[in-house]
C-alpha positions in Angstrom: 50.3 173.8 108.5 54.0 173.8 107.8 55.8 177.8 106.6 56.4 175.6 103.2 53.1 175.2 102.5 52.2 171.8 103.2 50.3 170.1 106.0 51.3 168.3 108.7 49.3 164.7 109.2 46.8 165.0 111.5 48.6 162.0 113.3 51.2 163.7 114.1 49.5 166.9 115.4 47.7 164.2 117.6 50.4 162.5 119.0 52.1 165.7 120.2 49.1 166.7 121.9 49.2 163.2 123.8 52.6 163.5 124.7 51.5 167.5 126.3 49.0 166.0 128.7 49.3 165.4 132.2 49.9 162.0 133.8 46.6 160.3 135.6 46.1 160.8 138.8 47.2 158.5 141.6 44.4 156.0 142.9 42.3 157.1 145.8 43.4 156.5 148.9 41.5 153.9 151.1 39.1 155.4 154.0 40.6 155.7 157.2 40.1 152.4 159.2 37.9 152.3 161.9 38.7 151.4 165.6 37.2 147.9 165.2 39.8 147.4 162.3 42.6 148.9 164.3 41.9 146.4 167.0 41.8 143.5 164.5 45.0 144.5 162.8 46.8 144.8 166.2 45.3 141.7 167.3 46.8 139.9 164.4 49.9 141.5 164.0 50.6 140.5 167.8 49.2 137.1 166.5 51.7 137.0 163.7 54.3 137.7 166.0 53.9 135.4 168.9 53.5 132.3 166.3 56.9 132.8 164.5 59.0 133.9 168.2 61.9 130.8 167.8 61.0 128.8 170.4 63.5 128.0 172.7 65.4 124.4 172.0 67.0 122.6 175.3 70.9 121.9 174.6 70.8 118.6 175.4 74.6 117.4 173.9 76.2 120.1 175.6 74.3 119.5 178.7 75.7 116.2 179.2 79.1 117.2 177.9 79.3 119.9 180.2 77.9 117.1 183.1 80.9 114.5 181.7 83.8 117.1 182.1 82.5 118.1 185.8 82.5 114.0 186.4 86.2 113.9 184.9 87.5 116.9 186.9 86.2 115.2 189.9 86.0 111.0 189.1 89.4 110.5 187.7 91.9 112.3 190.1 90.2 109.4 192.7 90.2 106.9 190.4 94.0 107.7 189.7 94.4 107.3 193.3 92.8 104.3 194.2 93.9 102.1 190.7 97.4 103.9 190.8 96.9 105.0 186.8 99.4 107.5 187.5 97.7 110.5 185.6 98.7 113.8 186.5 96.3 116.6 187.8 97.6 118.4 184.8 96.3 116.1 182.7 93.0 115.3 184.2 92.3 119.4 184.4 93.3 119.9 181.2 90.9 117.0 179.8 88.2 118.8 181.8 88.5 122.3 180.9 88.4 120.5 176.9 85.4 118.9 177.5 83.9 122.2 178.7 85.2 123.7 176.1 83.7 121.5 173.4 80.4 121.7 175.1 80.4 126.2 175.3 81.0 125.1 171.4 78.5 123.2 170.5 75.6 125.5 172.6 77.2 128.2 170.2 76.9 126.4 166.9 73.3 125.5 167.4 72.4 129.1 168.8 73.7 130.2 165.0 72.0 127.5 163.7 68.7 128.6 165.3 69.5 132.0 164.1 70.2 131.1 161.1 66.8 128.8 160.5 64.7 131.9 162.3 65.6 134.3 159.4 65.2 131.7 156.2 61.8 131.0 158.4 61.1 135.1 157.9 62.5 135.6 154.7 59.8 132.2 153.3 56.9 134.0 155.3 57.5 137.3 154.0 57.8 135.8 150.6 54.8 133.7 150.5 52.6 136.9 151.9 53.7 138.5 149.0 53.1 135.8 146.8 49.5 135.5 147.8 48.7 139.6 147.6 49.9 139.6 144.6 48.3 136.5 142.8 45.0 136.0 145.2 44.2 139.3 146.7 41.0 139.9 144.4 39.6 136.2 145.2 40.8 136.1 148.9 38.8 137.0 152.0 39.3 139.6 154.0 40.7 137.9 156.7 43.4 135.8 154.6 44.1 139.0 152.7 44.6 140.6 156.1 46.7 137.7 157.8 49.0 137.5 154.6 49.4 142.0 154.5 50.6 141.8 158.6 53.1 138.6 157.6 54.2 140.5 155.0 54.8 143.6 156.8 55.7 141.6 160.6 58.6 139.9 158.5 59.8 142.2 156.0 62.5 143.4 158.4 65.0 140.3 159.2 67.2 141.7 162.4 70.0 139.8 164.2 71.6 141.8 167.1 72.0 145.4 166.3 71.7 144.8 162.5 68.5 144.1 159.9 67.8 143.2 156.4 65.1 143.6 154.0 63.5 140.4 153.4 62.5 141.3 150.0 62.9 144.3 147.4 60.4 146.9 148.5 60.4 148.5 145.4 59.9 145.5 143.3 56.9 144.5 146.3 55.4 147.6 145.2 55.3 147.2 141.5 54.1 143.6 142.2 51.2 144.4 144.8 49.0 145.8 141.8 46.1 147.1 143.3 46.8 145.7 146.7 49.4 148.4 147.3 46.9 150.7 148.7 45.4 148.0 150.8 48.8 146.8 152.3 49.5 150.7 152.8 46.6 151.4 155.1 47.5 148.5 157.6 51.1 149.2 157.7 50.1 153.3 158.9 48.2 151.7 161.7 50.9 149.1 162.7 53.4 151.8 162.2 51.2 153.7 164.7 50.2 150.8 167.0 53.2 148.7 166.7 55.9 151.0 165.5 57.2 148.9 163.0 59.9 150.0 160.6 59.0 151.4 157.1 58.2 149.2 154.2 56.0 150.4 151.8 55.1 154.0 153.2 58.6 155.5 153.0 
């Protein structure tokens, strides 16, 4: 009832009360896991791990570049002797110490380029773990769903040397897991506690 008299519709006097009540209450959280969980998660996580260490790659070119300057420092001052090809020391050093050069460069490039490959090899992993929580968790097993929660948490930290990056947008990750969030929670507390991984969806 309005002080002029009139009434107020009843729709309105409803929608103001919706707008006075509380939000809902967060989910539940998940049970504590058990030690036989623990022990799988840390069993996969360490799993997870091992399978995408880079493995190491032989540099074969620089190798035999490396191998071809030693023979030039060495072959050609003899062979300038013997054929009379009148090359100076000078020269044949300096040719060495280039080929050397050119071979510490190359081992350099393709140790960036492993680098390189190693994080867009994360980053894909992370990506398709979250992918598949987010679009197959209810239909999944529980071991894919676990193997595709550790990826997603074993590779959502990219480092290189003293630095990291996120792999993905955690917050977005959280609005996208849906009702797998509390599932993905739960093992990251125990691999935070077994593993001590870095934060991702707890913080």
């Amino acid at each position: 009832m309005r002080h002029d008299g009139r009434s107020v519709p009843a729709g309105r006097e409803v929608g103001r009360s919706q707008m006075n009540d509380p939000p809902p209450p967060p989910p539940p959280l998940p049970p504590p896991p058990s030690r036989d969980e623990v022990a799988a998660l840390v069993h996969e996580y360490d799993k997870v791990v091992a399978e995408a260490a880079p493995k190491p790659k032989r540099t074969r070119a620089g190798y035999l570049v490396s191998v071809l300057a030693i023979f030039t420092l060495f072959a050609i001052p003899a062979a300038n002797r013997a054929l009379g090809l009148g090359i100076s020391r000078r020269t044949v050093a300096f040719l060495a110490l280039s080929l050397l050069g050119v071979a510490v460069l190359g081992v350099v490039v393709q140790m960036l380029g492993s680098a390189l490959a190693a994080r867009g090899a994360a980053s894909q992993r992370a990506l398709d773990a979250l992918g598949h929580l987010t679009q197959q968790f209810s239909e999944s097993s529980d071991a894919e769903n676990r193997r595709a929660a550790v990826t997603l948490l074993a590779d959502a930290h990219i480092t290189g040397g003293a630095t990291a990056v996120a792999a993905f947008d955690f917050a977005d990750a959280k609005v996208r897991l849906g009702p797998a969030l509390p599932y993905v929670q739960k093992i990251e507390r125990v691999l935070r506690e077994e593993r001590q991984i870095y934060p991702v969806l707890t913080s």
